[in-house]
Biopython code that builds the backbone (N, CA, C, O; Angstrom):
import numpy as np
from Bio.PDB.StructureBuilder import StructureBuilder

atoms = [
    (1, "UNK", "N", (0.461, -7.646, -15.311)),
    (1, "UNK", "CA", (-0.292, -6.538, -14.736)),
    (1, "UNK", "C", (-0.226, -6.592, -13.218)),
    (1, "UNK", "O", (-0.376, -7.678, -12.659)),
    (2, "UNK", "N", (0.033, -5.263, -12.380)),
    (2, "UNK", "CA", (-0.080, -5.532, -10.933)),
    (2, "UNK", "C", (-1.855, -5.968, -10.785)),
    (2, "UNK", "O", (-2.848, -6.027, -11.511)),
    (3, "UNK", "N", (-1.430, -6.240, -9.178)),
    (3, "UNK", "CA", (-3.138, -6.453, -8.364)),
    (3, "UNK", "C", (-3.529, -4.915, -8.073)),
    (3, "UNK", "O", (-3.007, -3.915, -7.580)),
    (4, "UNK", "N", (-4.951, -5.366, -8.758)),
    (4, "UNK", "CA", (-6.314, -4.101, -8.863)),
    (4, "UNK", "C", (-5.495, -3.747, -7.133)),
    (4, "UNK", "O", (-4.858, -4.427, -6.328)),
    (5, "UNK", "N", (-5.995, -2.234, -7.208)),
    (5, "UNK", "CA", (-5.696, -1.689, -5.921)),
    (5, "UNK", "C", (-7.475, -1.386, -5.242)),
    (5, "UNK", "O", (-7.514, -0.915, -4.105)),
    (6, "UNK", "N", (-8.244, -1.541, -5.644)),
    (6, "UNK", "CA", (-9.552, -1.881, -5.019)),
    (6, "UNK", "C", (-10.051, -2.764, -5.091)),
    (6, "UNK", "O", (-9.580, -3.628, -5.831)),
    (7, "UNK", "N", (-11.103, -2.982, -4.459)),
    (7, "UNK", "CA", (-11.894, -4.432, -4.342)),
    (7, "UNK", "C", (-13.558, -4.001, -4.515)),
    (7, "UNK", "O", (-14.162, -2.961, -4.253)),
    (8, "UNK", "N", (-13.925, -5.131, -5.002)),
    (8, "UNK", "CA", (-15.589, -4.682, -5.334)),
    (8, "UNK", "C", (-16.089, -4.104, -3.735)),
    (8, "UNK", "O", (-15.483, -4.498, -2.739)),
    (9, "UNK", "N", (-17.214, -3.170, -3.631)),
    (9, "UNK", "CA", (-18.178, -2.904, -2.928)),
    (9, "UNK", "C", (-16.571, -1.688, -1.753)),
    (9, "UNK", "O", (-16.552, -1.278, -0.592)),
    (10, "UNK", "N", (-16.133, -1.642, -2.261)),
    (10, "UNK", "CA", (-15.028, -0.716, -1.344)),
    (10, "UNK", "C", (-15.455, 0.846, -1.174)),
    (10, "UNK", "O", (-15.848, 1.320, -2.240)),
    (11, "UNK", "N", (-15.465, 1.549, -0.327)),
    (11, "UNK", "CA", (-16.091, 2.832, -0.418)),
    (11, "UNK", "C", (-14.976, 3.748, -1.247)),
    (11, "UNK", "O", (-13.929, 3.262, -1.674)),
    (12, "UNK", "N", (-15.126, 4.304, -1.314)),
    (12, "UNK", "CA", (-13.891, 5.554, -2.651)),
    (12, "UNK", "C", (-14.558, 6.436, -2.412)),
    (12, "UNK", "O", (-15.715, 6.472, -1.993)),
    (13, "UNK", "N", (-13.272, 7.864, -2.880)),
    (13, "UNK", "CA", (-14.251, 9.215, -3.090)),
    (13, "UNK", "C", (-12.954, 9.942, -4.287)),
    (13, "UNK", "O", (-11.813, 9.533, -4.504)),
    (14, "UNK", "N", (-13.516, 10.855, -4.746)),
    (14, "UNK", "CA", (-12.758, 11.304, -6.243)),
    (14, "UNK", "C", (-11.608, 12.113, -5.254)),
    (14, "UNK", "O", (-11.740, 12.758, -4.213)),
    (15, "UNK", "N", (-10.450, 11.771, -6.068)),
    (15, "UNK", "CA", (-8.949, 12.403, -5.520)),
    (15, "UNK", "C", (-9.101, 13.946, -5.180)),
    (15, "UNK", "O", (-9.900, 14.452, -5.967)),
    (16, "UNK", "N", (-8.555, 14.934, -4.191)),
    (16, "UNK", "CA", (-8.526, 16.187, -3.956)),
    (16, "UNK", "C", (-7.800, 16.514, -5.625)),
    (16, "UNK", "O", (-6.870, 15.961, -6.213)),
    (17, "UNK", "N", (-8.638, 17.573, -5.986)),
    (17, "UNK", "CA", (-7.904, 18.699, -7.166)),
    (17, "UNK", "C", (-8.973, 19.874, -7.031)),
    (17, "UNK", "O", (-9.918, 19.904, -6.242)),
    (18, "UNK", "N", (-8.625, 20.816, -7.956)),
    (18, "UNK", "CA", (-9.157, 22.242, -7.693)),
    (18, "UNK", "C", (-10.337, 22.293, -7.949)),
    (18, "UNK", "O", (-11.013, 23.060, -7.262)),
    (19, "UNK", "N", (-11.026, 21.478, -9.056)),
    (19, "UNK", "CA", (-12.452, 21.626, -9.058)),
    (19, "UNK", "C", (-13.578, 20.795, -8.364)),
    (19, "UNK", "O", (-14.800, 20.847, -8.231)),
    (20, "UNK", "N", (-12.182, 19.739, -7.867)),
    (20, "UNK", "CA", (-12.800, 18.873, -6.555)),
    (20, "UNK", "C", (-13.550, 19.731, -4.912)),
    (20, "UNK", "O", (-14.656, 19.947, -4.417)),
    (21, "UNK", "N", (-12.141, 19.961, -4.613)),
    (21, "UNK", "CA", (-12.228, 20.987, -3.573)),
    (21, "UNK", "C", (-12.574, 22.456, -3.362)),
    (21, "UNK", "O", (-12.950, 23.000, -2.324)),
    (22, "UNK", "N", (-12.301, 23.147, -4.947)),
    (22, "UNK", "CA", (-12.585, 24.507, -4.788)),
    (22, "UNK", "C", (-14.344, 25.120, -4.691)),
    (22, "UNK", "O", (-15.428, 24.716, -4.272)),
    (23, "UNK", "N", (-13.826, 26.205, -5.302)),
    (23, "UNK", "CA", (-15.641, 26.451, -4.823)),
    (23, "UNK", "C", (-16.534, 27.484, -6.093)),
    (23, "UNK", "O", (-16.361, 27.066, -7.238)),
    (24, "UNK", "N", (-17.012, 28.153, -6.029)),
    (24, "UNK", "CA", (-17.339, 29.126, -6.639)),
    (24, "UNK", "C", (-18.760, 30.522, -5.833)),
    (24, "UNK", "O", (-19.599, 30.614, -4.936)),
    (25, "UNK", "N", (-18.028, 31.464, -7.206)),
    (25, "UNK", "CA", (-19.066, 32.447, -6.190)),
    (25, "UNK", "C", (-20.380, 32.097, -7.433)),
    (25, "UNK", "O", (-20.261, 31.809, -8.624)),
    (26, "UNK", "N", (-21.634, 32.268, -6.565)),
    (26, "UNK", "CA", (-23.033, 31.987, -7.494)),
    (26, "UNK", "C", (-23.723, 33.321, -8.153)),
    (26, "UNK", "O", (-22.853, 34.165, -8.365)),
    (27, "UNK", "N", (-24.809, 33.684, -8.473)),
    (27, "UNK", "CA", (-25.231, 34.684, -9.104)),
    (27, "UNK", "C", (-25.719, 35.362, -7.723)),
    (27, "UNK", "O", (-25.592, 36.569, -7.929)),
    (28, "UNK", "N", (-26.163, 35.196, -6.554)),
    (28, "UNK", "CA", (-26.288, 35.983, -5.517)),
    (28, "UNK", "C", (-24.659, 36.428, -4.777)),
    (28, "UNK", "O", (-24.523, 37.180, -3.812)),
    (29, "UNK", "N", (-23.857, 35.930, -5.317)),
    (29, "UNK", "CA", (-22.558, 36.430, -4.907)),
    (29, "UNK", "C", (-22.366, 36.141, -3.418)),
    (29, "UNK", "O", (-21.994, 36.914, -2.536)),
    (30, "UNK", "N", (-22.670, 34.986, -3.348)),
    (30, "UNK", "CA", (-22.101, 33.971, -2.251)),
    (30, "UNK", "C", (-21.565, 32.546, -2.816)),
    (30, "UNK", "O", (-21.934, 31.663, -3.591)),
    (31, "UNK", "N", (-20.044, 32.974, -1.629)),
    (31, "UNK", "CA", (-19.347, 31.564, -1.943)),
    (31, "UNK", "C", (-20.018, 30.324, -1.800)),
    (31, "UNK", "O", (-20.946, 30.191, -1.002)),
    (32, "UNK", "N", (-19.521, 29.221, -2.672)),
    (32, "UNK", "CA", (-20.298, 27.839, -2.321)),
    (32, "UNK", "C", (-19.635, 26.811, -2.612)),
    (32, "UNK", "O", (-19.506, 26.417, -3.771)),
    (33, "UNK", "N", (-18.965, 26.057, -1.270)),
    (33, "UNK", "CA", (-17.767, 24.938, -1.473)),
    (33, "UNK", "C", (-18.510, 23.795, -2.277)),
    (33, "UNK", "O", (-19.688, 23.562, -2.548)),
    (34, "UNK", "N", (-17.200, 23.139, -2.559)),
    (34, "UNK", "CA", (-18.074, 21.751, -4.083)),
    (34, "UNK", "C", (-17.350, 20.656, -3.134)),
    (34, "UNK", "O", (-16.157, 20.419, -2.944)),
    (35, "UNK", "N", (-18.348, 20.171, -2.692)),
    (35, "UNK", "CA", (-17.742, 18.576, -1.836)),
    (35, "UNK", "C", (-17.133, 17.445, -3.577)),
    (35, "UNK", "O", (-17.397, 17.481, -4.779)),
    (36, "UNK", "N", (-16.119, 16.480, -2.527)),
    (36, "UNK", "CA", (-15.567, 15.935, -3.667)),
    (36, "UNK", "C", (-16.766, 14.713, -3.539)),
    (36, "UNK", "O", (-17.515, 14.648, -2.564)),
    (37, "UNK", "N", (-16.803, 14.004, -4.396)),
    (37, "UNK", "CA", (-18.033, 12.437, -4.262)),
    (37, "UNK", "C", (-17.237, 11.564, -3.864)),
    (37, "UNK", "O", (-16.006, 11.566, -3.890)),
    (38, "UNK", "N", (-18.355, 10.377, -3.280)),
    (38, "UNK", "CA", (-18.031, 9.438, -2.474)),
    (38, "UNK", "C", (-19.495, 8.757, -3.255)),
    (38, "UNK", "O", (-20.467, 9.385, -3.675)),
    (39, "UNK", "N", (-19.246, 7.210, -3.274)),
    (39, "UNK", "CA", (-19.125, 6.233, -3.838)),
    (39, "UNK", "C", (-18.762, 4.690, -3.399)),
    (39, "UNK", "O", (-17.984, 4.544, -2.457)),
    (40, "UNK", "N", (-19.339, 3.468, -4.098)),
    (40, "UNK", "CA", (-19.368, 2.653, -3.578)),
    (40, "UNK", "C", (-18.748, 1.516, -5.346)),
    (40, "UNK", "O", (-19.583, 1.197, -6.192)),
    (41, "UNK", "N", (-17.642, 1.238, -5.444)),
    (41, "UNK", "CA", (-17.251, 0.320, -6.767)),
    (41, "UNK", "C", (-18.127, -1.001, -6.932)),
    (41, "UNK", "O", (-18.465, -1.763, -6.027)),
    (42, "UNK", "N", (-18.400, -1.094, -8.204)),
    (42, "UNK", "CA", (-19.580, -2.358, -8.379)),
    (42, "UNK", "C", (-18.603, -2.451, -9.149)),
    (42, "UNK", "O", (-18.094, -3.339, -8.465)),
    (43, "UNK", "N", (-17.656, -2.288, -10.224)),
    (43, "UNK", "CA", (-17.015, -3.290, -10.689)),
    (43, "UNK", "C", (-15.752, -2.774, -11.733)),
    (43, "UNK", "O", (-15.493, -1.591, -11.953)),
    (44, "UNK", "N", (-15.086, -3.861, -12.277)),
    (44, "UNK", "CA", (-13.716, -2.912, -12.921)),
    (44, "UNK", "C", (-13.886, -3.573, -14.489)),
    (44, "UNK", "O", (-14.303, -4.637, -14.946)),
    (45, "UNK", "N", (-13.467, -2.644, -14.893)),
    (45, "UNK", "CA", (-12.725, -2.844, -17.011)),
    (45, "UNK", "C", (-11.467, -2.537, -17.044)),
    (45, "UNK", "O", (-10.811, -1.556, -16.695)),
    (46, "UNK", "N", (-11.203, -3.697, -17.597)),
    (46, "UNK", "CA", (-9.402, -3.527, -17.807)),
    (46, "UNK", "C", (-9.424, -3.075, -19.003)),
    (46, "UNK", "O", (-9.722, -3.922, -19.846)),
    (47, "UNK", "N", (-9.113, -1.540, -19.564)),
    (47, "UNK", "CA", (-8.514, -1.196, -21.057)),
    (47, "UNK", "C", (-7.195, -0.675, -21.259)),
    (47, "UNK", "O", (-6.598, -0.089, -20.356)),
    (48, "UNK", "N", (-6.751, -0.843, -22.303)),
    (48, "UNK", "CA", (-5.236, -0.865, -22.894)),
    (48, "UNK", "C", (-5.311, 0.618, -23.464)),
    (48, "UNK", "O", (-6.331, 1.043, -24.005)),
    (49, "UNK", "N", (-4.269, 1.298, -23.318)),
    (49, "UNK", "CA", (-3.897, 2.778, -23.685)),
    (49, "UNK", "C", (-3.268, 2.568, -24.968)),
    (49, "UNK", "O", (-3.160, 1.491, -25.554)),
    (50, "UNK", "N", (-2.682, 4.215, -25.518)),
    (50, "UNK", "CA", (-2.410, 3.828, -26.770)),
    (50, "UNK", "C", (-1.062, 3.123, -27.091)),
    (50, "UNK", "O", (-0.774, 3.093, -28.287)),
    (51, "UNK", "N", (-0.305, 2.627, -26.336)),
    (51, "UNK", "CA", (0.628, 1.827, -26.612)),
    (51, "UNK", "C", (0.665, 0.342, -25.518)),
    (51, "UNK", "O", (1.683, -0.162, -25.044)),
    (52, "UNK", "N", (-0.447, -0.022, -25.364)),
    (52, "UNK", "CA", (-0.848, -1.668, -24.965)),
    (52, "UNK", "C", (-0.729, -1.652, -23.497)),
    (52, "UNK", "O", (-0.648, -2.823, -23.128)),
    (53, "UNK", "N", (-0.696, -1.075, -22.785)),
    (53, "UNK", "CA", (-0.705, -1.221, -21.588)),
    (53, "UNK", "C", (-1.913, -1.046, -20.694)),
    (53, "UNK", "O", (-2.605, -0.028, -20.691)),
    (54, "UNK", "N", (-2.146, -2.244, -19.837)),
    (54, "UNK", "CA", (-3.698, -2.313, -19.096)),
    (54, "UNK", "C", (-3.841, -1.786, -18.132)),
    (54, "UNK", "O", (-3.058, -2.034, -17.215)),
    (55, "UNK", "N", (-4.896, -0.850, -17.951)),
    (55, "UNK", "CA", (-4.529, 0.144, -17.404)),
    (55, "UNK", "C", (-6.974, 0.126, -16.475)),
    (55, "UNK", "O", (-8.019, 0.607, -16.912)),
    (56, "UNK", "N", (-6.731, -0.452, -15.579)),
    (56, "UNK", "CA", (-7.754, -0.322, -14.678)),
    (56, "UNK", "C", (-8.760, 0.837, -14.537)),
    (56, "UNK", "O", (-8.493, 1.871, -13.925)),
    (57, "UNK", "N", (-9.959, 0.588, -15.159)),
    (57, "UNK", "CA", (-11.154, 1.629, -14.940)),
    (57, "UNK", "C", (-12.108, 1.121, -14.131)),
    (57, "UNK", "O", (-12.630, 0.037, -14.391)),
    (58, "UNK", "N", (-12.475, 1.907, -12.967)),
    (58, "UNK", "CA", (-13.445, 1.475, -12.059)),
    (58, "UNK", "C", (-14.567, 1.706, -12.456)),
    (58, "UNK", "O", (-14.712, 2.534, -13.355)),
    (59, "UNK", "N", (-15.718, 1.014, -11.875)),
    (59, "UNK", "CA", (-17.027, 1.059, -12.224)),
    (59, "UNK", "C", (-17.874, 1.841, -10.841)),
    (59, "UNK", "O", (-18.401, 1.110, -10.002)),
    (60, "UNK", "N", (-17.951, 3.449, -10.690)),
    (60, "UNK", "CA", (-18.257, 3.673, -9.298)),
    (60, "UNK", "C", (-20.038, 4.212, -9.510)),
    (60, "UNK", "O", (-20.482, 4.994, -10.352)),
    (61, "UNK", "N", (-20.945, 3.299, -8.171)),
    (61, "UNK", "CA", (-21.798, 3.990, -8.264)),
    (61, "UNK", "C", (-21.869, 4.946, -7.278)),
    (61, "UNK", "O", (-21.898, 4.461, -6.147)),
    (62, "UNK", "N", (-21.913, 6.328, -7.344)),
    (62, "UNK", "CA", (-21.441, 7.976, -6.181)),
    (62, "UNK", "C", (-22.419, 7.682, -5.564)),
    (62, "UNK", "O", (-23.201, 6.928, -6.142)),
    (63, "UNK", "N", (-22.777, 8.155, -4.144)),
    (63, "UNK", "CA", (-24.034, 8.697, -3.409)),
    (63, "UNK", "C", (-24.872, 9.357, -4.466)),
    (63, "UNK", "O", (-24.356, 9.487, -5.576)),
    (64, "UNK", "N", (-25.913, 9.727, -4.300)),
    (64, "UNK", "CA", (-27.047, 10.360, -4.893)),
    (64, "UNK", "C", (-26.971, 10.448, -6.407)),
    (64, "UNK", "O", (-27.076, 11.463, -7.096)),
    (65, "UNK", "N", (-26.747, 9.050, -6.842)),
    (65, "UNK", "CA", (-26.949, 8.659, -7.929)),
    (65, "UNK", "C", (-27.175, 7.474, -8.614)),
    (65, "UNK", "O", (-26.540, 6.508, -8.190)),
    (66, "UNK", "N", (-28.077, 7.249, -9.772)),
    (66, "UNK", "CA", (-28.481, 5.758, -9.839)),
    (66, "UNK", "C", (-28.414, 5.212, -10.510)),
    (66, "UNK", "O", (-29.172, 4.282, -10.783)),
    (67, "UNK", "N", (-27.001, 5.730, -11.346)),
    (67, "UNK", "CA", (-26.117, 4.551, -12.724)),
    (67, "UNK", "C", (-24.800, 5.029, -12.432)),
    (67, "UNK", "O", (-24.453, 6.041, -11.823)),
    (68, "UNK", "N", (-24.096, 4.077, -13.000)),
    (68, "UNK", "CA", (-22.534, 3.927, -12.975)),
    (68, "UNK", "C", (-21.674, 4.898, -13.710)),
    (68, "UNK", "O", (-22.004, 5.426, -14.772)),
    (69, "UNK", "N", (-20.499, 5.111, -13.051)),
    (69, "UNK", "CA", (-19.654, 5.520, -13.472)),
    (69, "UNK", "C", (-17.880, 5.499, -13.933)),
    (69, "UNK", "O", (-17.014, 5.939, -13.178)),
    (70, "UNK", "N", (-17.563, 4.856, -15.407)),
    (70, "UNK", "CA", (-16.673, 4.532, -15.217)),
    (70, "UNK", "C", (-15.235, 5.342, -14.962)),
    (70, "UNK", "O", (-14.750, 5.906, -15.943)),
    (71, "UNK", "N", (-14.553, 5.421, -13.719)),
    (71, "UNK", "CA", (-13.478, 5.768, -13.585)),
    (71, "UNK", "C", (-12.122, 5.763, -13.750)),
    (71, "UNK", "O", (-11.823, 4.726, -13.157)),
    (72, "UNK", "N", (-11.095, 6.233, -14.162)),
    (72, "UNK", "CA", (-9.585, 5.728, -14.068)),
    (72, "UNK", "C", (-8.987, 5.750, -12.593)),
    (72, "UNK", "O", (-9.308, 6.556, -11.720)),
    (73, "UNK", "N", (-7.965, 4.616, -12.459)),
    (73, "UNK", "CA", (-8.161, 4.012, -10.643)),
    (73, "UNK", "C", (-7.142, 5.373, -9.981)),
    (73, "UNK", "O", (-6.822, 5.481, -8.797)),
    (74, "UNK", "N", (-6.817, 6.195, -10.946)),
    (74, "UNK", "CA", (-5.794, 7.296, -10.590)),
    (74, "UNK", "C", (-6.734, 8.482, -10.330)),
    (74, "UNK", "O", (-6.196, 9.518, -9.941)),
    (75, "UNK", "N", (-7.759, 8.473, -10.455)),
    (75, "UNK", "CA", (-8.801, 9.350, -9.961)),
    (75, "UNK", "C", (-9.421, 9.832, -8.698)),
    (75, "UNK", "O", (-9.900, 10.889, -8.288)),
    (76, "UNK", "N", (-9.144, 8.190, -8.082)),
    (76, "UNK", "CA", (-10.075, 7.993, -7.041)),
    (76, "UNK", "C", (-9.297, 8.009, -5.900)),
    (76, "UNK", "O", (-8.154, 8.387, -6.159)),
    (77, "UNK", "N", (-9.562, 7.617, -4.182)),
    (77, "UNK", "CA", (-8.881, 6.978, -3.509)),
    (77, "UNK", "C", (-9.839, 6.222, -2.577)),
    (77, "UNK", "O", (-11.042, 6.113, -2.810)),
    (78, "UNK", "N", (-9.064, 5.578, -1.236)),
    (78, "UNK", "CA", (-10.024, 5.537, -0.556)),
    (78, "UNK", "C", (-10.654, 6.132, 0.820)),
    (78, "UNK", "O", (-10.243, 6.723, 1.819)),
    (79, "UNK", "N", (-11.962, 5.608, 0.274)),
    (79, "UNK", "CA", (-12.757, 7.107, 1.648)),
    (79, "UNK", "C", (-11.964, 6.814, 3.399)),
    (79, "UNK", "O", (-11.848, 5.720, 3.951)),
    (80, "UNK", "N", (-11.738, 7.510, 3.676)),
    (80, "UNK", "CA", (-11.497, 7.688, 5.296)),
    (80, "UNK", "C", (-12.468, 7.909, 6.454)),
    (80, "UNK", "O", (-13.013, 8.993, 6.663)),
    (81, "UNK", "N", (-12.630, 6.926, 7.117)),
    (81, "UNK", "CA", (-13.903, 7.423, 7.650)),
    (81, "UNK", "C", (-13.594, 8.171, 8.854)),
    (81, "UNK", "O", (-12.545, 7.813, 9.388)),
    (82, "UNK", "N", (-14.245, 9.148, 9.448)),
    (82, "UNK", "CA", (-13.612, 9.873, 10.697)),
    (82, "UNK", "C", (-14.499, 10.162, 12.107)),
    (82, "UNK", "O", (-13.970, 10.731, 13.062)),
]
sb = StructureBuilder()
sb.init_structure("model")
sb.init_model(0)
sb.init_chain("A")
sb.init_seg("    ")
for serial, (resi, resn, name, xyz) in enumerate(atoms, 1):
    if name == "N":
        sb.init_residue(resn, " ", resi, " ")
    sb.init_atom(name, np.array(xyz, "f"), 0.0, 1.0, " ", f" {name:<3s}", serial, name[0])
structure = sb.get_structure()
């Protein structure tokens, strides 16, 4: 298996895709952008797909939230701070 590409307590935020970044219009018919989450990894599960290969799920707890979430490490990246 390669080396985990994160490390415990690493900041992350969920990969850009359309329902990451896009937006929607609401019932007052104003647009409203969807920030992607950001997050802090407490920990990893290694599970095997359907033909045996181990394949890294992160354990992320997001900002404004107060249980875990397990992720696939192809989901995520890491946060940039600016």
């Amino acid at each position: 298996m390669q080396p985990l590409k994160y490390k415990i307590n690493d900041r992350v935020k969920e990969r850009t895709s359309n329902k990451v970044h896009g937006g929607f219009v609401n019932n007052q018919r104003k647009y409203v952008s969807v920030k992607s989450k950001r997050g802090v990894i407490k920990g990893v599960v290694i599970k095997k797909n359907r033909v045996g290969a181990d394949l890294p799920h992160y354990q992320v707890l997001w900002d404004n939230s107060s249980r875990l979430t397990e992720i696939q490490a192809h989901r995520i990246e890491h946060e940039v701070s600016k």
